[in-house]
N, C-alpha and C positions, 0 to 999 in steps of 0.2 A: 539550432533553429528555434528550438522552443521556450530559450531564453535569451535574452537580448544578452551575449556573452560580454563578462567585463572588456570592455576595447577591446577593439581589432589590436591584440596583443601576436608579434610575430617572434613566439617563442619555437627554439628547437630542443627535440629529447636529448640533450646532451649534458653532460655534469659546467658547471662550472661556479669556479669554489668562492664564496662571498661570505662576508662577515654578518647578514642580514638576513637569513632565511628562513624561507616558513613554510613547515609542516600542512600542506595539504590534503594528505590520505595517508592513514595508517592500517597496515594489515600485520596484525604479528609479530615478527621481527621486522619486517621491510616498512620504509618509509618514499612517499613521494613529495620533493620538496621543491618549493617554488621560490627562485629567485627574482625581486620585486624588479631590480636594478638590469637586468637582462635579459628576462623577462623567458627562462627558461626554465623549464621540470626534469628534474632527474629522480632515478630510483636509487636507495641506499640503505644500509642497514641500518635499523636502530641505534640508537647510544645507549650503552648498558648503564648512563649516566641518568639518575631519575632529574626526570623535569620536575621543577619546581613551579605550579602557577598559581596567579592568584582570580583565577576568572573560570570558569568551565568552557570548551571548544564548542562545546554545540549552542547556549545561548548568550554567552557573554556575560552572564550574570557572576559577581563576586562569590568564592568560596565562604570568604568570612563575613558575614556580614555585622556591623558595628551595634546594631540594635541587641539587648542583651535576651530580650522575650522572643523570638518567632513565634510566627502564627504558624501553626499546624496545619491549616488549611489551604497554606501558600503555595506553590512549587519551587520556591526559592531553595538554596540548596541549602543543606545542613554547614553548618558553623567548621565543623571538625571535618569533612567530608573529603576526602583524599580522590586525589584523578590519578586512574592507575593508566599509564601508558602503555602497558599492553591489549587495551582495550581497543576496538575498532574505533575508527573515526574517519568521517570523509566530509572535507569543507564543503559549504553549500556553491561554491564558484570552481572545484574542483574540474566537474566536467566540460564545464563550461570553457573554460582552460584550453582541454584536452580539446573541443569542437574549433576553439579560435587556432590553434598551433595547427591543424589540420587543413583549415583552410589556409592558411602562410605556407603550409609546404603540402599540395595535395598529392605530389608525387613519393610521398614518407611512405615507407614500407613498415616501420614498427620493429624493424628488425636488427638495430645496430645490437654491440654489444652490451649488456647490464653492464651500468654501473654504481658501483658501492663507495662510497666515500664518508669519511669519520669525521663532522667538525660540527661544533655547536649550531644549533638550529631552537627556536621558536614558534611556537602555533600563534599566526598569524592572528590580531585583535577582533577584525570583522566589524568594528561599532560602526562603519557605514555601512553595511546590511542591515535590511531591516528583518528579521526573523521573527519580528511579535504576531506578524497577522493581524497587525490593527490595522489593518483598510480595509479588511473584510472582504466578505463577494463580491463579483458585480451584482450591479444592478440587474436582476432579471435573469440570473442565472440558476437555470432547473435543474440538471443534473451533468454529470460529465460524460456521463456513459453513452447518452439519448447515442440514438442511431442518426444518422446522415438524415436530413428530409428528404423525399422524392424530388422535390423540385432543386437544381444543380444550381447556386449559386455560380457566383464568378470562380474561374480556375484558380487554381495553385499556382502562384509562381514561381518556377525552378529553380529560383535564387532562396527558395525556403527552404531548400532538401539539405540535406549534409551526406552523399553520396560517399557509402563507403567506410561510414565510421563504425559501424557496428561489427564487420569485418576486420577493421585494422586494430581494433582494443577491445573485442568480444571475442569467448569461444562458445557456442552453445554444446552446453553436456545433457540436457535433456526437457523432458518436457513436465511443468508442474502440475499444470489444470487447462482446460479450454472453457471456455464460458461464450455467451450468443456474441460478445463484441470482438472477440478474438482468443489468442494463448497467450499463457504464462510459463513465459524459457527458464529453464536456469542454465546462467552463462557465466564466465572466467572471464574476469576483466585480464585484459594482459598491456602489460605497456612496457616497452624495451626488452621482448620474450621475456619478462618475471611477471608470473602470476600472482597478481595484487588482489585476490579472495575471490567471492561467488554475492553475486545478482540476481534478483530476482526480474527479469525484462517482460514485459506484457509489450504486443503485438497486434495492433488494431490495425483493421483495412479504413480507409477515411475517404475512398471514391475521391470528387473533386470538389467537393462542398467547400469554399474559405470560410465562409460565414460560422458553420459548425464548429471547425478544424481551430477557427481564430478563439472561439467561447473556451473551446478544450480548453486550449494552450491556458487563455488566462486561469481559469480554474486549477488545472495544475501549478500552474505558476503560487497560484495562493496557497493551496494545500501546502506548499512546498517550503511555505516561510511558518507555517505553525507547529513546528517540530515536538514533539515529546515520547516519553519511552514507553508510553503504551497505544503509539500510532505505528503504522509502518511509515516508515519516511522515503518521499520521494527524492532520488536526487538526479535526474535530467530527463528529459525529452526533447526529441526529437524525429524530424519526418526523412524519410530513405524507400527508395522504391523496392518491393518484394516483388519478387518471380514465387510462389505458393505452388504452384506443379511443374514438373517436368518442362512439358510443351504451352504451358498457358503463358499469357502474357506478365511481366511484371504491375504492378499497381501501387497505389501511391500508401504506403503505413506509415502511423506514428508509431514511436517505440516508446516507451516510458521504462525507466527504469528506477527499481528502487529495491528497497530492503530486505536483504533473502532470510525467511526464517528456517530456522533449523529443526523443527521438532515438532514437523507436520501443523494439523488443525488442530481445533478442540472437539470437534464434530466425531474425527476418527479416534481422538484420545480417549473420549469418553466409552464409546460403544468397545473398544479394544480391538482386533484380530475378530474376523469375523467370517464363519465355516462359507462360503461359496454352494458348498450342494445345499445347506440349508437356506441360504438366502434365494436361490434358485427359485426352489420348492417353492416356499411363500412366497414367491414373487409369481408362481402357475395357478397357485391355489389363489389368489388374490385376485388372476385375469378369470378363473372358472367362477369365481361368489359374482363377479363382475358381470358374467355373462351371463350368468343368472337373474340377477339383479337381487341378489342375496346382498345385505348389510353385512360390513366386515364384522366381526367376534368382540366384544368390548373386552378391553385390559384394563386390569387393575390398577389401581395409583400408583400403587408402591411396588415397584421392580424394581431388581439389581441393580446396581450401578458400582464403577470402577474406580471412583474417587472417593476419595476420604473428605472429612468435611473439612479441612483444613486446607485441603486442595481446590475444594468449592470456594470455600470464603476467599484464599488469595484470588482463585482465578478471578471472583466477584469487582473484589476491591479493584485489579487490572484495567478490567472492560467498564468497569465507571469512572475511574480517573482517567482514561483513554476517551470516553466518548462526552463526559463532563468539559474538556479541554475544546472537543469537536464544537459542540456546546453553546462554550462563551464565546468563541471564535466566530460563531454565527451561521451554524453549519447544522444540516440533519445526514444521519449517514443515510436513513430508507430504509438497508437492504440487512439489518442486524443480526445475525444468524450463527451458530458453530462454525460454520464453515471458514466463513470471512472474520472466524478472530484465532490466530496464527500463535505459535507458540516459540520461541527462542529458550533454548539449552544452555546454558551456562554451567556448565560443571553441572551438577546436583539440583538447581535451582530450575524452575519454568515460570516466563514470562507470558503473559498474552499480549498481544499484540492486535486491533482492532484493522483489519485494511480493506483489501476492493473499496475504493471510494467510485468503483461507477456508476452510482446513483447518486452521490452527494447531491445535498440540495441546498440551497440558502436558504435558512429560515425566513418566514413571512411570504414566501412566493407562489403562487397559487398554482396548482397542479393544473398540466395539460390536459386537453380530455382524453388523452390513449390512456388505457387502462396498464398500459406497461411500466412494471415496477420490476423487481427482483422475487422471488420466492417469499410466498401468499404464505406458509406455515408458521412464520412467526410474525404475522403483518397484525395491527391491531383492528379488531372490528372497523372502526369507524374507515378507515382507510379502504374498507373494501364494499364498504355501501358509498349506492350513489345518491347526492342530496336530495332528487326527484327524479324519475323516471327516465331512461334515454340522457339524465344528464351528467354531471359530472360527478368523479367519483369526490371521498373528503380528502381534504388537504392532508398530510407530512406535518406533525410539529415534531417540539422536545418529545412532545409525551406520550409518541406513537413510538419513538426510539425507546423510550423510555420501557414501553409493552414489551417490545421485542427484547431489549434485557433481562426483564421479566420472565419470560419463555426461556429466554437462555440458560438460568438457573434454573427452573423447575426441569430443563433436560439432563443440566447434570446431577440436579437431587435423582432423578428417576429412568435415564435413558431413554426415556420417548415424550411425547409432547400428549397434551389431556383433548383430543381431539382422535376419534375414531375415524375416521380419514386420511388422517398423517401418516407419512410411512417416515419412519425413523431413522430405515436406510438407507435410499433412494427416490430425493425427494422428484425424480425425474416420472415416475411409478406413479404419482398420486391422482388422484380421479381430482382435476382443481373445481369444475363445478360444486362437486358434494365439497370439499374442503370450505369454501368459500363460502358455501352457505351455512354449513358449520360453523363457522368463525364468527360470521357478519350475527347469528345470533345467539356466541356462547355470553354466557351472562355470569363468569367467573366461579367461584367456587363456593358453594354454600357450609 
């Protein structure tokens, strides 16, 4: 639905064996390979045969490239840089694939036999994708996340749904986060009963709004062509009806799915394991100063913290190449925080990972007058004054994301933010009035 899929392509799950085929999704040892000429996907084992390529699968750009200097500053790849094939990979028309073959057979059950077959195969060129993100936003696009307007545009029409797909190629194993626009599942993609790795799926309700539902879509659609290793990458959405309780009615969601990280937030990484009776406590004694109208206790600068500086400066370098990319792309994230920058496990190694884009914004676009943003404790002053009285709050640039970077390191220098207001470990707890006013007139660090 929520990509125009490459042609009405009337592919079935079945092997069949061509001298031309191309690696669409790798998990592992398993491979799902798409035959151009037949226009079908099968699942199969690796080749313990190393591919040799001269290009990288996710932006097409050359391994080697002929210039003898690189610029340092580029994201081009290194010269010598090896593509290890047991590394994850999933084509950006992968799902897409999967949504047109489903519609050609909607009575498919998912459930023949695997199967594995040994013969040379290819990851497909892609150079008619565009994957750079040079068309930018739209025009007039605020954020992704906004909620449905009160007033009901034109319906959805039924020929947009893809009824059923989430069920015949998802399994959900549990639940990651809920947030005001919906959940974040983690699900088992499954195609021909072999489990082809773990998803991260988010689960919006979208009511009947087109007008909304259409901005989404594009928006996802963009993010989705800007890929880099310190984003979470999207790779499909689409809309399918939910039933949410028992006896309640079904209703209309989009699903988005994208990149499952492994090695929680930074938010929890930093603070560690944390006692429950003691956070109890301070969360009672916190509503009694409250009731009092007693001021919370001032904290020191300098508190503990569970990271080595080593651990600081990579994470650093992560969430600036991540959100520098967001960036030039023409993009604000808003909402920059611990929470929403995600961590992937690689053996010994951690990545961060910058994601929730449901406030992404286009730069240069003037904020609406609901004061609705994402969590106020790393927002920059200016963003939370309004420019005259009763009116609108300030604008989202680079350089309010920018702040919120900002904050983000001085929490893992110190485990808490320089604001007596903040609660450290539940930003749900915070009195936002006093925060806000807090904020609107800290005047940085003398």
């Amino acid at each position: 639905m929520a990509d125009e899929p490459p042609s009405p392509r009337h592919m079935s799950l079945i092997p069949y064996p061509s001298a031309n085929q191309e690696i669409v999704l790798r998990r592992g040892d398993l491979e799902v390979i798409f035959d151009p000429s037949s226009q079908q996907l099968q699942v199969r084992n690796a080749s313990e045969q190393a591919i040799e390529l001269t290009e990288c699968p996710y932006c097409h750009r050359p391994y080697r490239e002929e210039s003898p200097a690189p610029n340092n500053n580029d994201d081009s790849h290194s010269s010598a840089r090896p593509f290890h094939p047991e590394r994850p990979f999933v084509d950006p028309d992968y799902f897409g694939m999967l949504a047109a073959s489903q519609r050609a057979s909607p009575n498919s059950s998912g459930t023949t036999t695997p199967t594995r077959r040994f013969f040379p195969a290819a990851l497909r060129s892609g150079r008619s994708r565009d994957v750079s993100g040079t068309h930018g936003p739209p025009s007039g696009a605020e954020f992704i996340g906004s909620a449905p307007s009160a007033s009901t545009a034109e319906g959805i029409s039924s020929t947009a749904f893809s009824p059923g797909f989430f069920q015949q190629f998802f399994i959900e194993q549990g639940i990651l986060g809920r947030g005001g626009y919906g959940v974040v599942m983690l699900v088992e993609h499954i195609l021909d009963r072999v489990s082809l790795g773990q998803f991260a799926c988010k689960r919006v309700p979208v009511g009947n709004n087109h007008q909304w539902l259409e901005k989404v879509l594009i928006e996802v659609k963009l993010l989705q062509k800007i890929p880099h290793r310190n984003l979470v990458q999207y790779h499909w959405v689409w809309l399918e009806d939910h039933q949410p309780t028992t006896f309640g009615p079904k209703i209309p969601c989009l699903f988005i799915l994208q990149e499952y990280c492994n090695g929680g937030d930074l938010h929890n990484y930093v603070l560690g394991p944390q006692d429950e009776v003691s956070a109890t406590q301070a969360l009672k004694d916190q509503l009694r100063r409250k009731s009092k109208g007693s001021p919370e206790p001032p904290q020191g600068l300098k508190t503990a913290t569970r990271l080595t500086f080593d651990e600081i400066f990579s994470f650093f370098k992560d969430i600036t190449s991540g959100l520098h990319h967001l960036h030039s792309k023409g993009y604000i994230h808003r909402d920059l925080k611990p929470s929403n920058c995600l961590l992937q496990r690689d053996g010994t190694k951690l990545r961060v990972l910058i994601s929730d884009f449901g406030e992404v914004q286009a730069a240069g676009v003037r904020r609406g007058n609901t004061g609705a943003t994402g969590t106020i404790s790393y927002c920059a002053p200016e963003v939370l004054r309004r420019e005259r009285p009763e009116g609108a709050f300030g604008d989202f640039t680079t350089k309010s994301d920018i702040f919120s970077l900002g904050m983000i390191v001085y929490f893992m220098c110190f485990g808490r933010l320089p604001y007596i207001h903040a609660d450290g470990i539940d930003e749900n707890s915070e009195d936002l009035d006093a925060l806000r006013a807090e904020i609107t007139k800290w005047q940085g660090f003398n």
